[in-house]
C-alpha positions as CSV (number, residue, x, y, z in Angstrom):
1,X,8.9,23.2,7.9
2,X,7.0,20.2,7.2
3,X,10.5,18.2,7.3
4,X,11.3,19.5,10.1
5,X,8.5,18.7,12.4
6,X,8.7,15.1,10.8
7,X,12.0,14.1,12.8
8,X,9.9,15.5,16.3
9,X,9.3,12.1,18.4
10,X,5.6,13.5,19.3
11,X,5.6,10.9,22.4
12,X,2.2,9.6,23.6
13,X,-0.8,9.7,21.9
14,X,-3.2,12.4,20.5
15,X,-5.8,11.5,22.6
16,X,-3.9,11.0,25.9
17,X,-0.8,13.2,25.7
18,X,1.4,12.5,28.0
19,X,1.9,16.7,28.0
20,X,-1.2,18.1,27.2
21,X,0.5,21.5,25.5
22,X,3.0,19.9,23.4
23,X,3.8,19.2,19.8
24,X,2.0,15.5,20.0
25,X,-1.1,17.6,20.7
26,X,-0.7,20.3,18.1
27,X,1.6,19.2,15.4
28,X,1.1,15.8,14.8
29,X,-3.3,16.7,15.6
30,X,-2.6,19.1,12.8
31,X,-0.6,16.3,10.8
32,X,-3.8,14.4,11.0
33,X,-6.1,16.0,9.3
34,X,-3.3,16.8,6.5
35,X,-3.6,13.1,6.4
36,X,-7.5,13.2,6.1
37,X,-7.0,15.3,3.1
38,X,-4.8,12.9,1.2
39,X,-7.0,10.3,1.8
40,X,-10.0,12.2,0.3
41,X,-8.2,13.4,-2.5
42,X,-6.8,10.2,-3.4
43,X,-9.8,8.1,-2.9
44,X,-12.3,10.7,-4.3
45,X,-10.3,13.0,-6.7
46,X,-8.5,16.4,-5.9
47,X,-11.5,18.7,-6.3
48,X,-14.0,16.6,-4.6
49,X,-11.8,15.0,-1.9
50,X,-10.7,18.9,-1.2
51,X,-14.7,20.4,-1.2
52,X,-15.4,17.3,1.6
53,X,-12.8,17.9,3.4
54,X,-13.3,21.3,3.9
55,X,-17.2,20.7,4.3
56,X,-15.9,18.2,7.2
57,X,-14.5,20.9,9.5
58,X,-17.2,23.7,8.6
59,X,-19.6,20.8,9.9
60,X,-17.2,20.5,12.8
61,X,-17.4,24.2,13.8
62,X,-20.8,25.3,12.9
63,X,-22.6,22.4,13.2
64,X,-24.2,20.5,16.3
65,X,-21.7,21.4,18.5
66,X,-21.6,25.1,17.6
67,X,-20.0,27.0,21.0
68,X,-19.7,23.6,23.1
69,X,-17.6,20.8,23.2
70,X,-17.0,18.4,21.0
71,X,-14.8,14.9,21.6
72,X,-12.5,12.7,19.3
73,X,-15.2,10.5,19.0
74,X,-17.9,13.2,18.1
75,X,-15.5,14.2,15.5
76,X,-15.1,10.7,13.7
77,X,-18.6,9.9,13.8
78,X,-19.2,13.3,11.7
79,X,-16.2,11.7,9.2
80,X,-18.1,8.7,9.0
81,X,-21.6,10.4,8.4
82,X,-19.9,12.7,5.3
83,X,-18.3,10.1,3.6
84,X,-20.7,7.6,4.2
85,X,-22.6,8.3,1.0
86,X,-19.9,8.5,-1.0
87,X,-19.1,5.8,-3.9
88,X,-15.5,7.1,-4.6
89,X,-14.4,6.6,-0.7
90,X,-13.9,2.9,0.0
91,X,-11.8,3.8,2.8
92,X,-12.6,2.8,6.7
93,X,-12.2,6.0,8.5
94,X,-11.5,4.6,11.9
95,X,-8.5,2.3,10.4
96,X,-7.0,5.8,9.5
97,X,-7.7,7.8,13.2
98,X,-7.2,4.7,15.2
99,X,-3.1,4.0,15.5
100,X,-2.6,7.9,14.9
101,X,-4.8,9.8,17.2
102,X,-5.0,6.9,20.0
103,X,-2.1,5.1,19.2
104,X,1.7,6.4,19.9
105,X,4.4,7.3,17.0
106,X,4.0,6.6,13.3
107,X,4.7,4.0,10.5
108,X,8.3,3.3,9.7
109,X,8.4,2.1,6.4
110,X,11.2,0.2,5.3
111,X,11.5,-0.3,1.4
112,X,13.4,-1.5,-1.3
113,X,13.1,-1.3,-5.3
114,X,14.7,-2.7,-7.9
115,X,14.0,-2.9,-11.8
116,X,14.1,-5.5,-14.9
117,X,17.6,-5.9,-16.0
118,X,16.2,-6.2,-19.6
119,X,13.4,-3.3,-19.5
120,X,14.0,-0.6,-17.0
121,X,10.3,0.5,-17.2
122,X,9.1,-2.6,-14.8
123,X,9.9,-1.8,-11.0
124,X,9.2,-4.1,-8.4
125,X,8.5,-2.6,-4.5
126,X,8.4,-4.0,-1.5
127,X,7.7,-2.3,1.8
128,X,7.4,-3.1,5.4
129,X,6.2,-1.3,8.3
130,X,9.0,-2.0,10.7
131,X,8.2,0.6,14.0
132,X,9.2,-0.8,17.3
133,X,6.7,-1.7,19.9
134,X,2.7,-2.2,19.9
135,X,0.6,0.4,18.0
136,X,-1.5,1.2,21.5
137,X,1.2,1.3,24.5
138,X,-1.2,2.6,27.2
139,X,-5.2,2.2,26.6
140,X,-5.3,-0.8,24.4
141,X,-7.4,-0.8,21.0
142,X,-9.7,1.9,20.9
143,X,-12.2,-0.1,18.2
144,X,-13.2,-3.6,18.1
145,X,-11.3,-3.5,14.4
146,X,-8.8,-1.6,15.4
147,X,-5.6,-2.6,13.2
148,X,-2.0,-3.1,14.7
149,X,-0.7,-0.9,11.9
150,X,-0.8,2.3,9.6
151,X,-3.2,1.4,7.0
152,X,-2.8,4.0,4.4
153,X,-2.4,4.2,0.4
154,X,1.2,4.8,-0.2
155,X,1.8,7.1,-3.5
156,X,5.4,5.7,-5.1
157,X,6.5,8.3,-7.3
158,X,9.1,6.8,-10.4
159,X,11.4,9.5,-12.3
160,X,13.8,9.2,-15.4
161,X,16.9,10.1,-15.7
162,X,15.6,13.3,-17.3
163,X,13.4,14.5,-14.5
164,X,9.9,12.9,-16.1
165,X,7.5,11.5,-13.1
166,X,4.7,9.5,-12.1
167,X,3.0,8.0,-9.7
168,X,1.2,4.6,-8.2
169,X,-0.3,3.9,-5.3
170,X,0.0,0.9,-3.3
171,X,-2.8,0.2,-0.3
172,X,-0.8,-1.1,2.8
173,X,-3.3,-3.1,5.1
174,X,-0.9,-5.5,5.6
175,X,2.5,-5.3,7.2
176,X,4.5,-6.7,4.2
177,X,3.4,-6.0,0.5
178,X,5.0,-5.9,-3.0
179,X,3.5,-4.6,-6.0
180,X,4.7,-4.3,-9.7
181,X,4.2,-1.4,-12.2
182,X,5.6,-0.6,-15.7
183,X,6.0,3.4,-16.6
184,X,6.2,4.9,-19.5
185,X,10.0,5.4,-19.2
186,X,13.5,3.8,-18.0
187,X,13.2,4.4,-13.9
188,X,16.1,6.2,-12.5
189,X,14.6,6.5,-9.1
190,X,11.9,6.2,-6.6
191,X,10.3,8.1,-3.8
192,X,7.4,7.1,-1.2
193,X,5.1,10.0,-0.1
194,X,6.9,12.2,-2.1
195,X,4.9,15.4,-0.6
196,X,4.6,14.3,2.8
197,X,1.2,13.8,3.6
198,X,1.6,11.2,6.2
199,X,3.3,11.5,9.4
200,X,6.2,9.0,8.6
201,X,9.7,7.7,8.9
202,X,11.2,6.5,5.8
203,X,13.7,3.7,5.8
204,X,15.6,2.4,2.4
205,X,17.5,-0.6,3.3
206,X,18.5,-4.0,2.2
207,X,15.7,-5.7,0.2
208,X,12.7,-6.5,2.2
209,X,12.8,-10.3,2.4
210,X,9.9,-12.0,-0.1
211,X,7.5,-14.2,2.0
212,X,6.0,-14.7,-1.6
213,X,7.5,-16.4,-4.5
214,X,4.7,-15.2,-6.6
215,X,4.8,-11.3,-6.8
216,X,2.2,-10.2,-9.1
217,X,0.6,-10.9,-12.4
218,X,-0.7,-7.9,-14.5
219,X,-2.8,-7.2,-16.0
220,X,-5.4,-9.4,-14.7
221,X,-7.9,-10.4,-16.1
222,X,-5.9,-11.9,-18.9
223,X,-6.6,-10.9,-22.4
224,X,-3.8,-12.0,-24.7
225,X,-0.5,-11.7,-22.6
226,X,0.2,-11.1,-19.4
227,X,2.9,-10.6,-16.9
228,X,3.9,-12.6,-13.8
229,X,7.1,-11.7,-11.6
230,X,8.2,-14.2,-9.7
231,X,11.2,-14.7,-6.9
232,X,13.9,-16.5,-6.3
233,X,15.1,-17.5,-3.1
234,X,18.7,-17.7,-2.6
235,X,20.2,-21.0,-3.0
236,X,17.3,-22.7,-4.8
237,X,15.4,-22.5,-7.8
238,X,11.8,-22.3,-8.6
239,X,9.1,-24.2,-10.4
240,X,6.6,-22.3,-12.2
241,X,3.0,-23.6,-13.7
242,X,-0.1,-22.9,-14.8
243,X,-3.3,-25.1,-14.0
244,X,-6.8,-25.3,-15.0
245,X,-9.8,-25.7,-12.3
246,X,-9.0,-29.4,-12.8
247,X,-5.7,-29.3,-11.3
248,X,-4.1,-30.5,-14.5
249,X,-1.0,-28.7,-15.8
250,X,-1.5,-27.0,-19.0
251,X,1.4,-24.5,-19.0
252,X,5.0,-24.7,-17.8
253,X,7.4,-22.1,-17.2
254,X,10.8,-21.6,-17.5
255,X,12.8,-19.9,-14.6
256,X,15.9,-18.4,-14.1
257,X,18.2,-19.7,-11.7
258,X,19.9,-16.7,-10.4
259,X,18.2,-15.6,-6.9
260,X,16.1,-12.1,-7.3
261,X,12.7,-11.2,-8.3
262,X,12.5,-11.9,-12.4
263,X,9.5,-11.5,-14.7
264,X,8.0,-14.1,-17.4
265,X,5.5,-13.1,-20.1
266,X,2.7,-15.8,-20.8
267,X,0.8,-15.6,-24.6
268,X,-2.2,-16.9,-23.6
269,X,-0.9,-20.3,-25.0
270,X,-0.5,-23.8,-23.6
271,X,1.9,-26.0,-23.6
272,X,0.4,-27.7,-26.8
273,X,0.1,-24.6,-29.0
274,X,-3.7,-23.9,-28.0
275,X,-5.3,-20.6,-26.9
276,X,-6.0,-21.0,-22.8
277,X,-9.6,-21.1,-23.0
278,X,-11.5,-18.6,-21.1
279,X,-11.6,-19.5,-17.5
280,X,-10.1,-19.6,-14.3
281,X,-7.1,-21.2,-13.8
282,X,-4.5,-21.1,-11.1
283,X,-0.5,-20.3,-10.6
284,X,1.8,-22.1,-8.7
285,X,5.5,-21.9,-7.9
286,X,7.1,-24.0,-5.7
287,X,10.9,-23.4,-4.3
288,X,13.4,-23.3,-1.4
289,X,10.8,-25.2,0.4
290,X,8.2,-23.2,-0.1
291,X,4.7,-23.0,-2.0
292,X,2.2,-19.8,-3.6
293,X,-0.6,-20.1,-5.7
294,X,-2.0,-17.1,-7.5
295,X,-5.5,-17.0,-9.4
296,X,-5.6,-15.9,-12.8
297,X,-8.7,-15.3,-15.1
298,X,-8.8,-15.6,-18.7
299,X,-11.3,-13.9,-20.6
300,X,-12.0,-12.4,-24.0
């Protein structure tokens, strides 16, 4: 079974096995293009991320190299060339097939979630990519851009109490990222790649530590009201304010003092009653030493 084959250790890479017959070669190749799928699908839409995919490897068969030989490299170039045109896929192809066809193991994610104590239908996530050792052991990075981690779009599947579901997506290119959401309902729980489609180990731990005091604001732009969450680092407390382009202070916030990621809601107003006019202006919190600014437009 798909769970199953997750827990194997698949050891070397894809494109240098250390056994060339071996699960790494068959298994976690085959786990590949299962994650070439997702990607299509969730860049480009079920239908027409399925009908590329599939024209992909009928290209791959029938195509140029028809009865010969064909390398990994022939077979990303024809990736590149069939989604190339595309306007849906924004994706770079070689930041998916670099760390898992020339690098060694997978992403291990570890996560943490937590709601608003006073509306259950906000959830804050944060997620790190915490796998041990460099992403290329043996033959260094096989692209110029090569990244030193799993860049992938991570669906984050909420569920009630009652069983109801959706889902979110949040795009990991970095090794530490938070992002907020509101559903339509109280969230009782949360999963990460609920269906498996990456090759992954999943990790729920302790919170993973902020390195931001300002998580999000949403939506952005601003029209009307908006949302910002904001942390709290333990043993401190946080200043919170809004600036125009000028650097003057036209909005202040005010913050809890209990450590923990919290949530304000702005109403477009400044601190003397007006409406912000439309612009850009900028957020900064300052706390426990540190400092984040966040950019937030105003429009109409």
């Amino acid at each position: 079974t798909v769970t199953r084959r997750s827990s194997f250790p698949f050891t070397g890479s894809i494109y240098d096995p250390t056994v060339t017959y071996s699960t790494t070669t068959y298994w976690k190749g085959a786990w590949v293009l299962h994650g070439l799928r997702s990607l299509l699908r969730h860049y480009c839409g079920t239908e027409d991320g399925d009908e590329t995919f599939f024209r992909i490897l009928r290209e791959h068969v029938t195509g140029a190299h028809r009865y010969g030989y064909a390398s990994t490299e022939d077979f990303i170039r024809l990736v590149e060339d069939e989604t190339r045109g595309l306007d849906c896929f924004t994706y770079y192809p070689r930041s998916y097939f670099g760390p898992y066809l020339y690098g060694a193991g997978r992403p291990t994610l570890r996560y943490d979630w937590t709601t608003d104590s006073s509306d259950r239908r906000r959830v804050h996530l944060a997620v790190e990519q915490i796998q041990d050792g460099p992403v290329y052991p043996d033959s260094g990075k096989p692209f110029p851009d090569s990244p030193d981690l799993y860049v992938l779009p991570w669906e984050v599947r909420v569920y009630s109490a009652t069983g109801d579901s959706m889902s979110f997506f949040l795009e990991q290119d970095e090794r530490q990222e938070e992002a907020d959401w509101v559903a339509p309902f109280a969230v009782d729980h949360v999963e990460i790649d609920p269906d498996q489609w990456f090759l992954r180990n999943l990790e729920r731990g302790t919170p993973v530590e902020s390195t931001k005091l300002l998580a999000t604001v949403a939506p952005q732009p601003v029209r009307g009201r908006t949302t910002i969450a904001y942390d709290v680092p333990g043993g401190s407390t946080v200043e919170l304010g809004l600036y125009d382009v000028q650097g003057r202070l036209v909005r202040e916030f005010e913050t809890s003092a209990q450590p923990g990621l919290h949530w304000v809601e702005w109403n477009g107003r400044m601190d003397d009653g007006n409406v912000a006019p439309v612009g850009v202006y900028f957020l900064r919190a300052a706390g426990g030493g540190r400092e984040d600014t966040q950019k937030l437009v105003v429009v109409r």
